[in-house]
C-alpha positions in Angstrom: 91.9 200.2 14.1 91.4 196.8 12.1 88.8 194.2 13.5 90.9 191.2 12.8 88.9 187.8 13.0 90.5 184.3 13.3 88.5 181.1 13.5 89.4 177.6 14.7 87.9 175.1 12.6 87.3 171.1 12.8 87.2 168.9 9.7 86.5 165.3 8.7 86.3 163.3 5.7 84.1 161.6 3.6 83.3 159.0 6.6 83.7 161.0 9.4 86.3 159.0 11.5 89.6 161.3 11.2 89.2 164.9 13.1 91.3 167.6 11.8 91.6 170.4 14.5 93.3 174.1 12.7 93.1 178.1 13.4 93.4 180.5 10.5 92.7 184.2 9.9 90.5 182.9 6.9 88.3 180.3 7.1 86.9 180.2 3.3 90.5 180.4 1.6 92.0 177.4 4.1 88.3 175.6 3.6 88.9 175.6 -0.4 92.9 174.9 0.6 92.2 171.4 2.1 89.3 170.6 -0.1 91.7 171.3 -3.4 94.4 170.1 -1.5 96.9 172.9 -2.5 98.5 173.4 1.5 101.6 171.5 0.8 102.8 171.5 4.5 99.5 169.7 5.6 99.8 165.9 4.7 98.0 164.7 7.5 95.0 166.3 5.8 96.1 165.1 2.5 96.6 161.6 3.5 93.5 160.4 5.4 91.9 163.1 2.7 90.2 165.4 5.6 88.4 167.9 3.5 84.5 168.6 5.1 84.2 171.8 7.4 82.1 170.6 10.2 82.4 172.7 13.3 84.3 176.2 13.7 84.2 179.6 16.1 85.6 182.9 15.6 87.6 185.2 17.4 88.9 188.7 17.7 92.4 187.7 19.6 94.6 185.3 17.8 96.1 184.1 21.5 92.6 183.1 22.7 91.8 181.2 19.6 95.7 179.4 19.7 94.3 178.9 23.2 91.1 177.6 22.3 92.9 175.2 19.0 95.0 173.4 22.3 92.0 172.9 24.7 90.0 171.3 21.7 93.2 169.2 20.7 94.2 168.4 24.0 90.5 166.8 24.7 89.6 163.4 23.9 88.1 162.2 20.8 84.4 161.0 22.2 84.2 165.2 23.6 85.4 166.4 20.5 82.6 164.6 18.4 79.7 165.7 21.3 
């Protein structure tokens, strides 16, 4: 049996006032994939240029981490930056 892991993950950018919120199955490939910018389908990240890893947790169960990604997005700003 394969121990899968999954992370959810916040970044920021250079001045730390945009929050990007994100759940992947590898955290050092999507890392380099914002900071190079090569995800085409994310332009929010791309835009306001939200490239600097600053918060993440990992998981064994993809549906508890989807989970987890809502509550944090569903949160306000000031308790996501506490």
């Amino acid at each position: 049996m394969h121990s899968f892991q999954y992370y959810v993950y916040i970044l920021t950018n250079k001045n730390n006032n945009v929050l990007y919120i994100g759940v992947t199955n590898n955290l050092a490939r999507r890392s380099y994939e914002h900071r190079e910018q090569t995800s085409y389908h994310d332009s929010f990240t791309k835009k306001y240029n939200v490239n600097k890893l600053v918060y993440y947790e990992n998981y064994q169960d993809i549906r508890v981490a989807i989970a987890r990604e809502k509550q944090l997005k569903a949160g306000s700003r000031q308790k996501k930056i506490l």
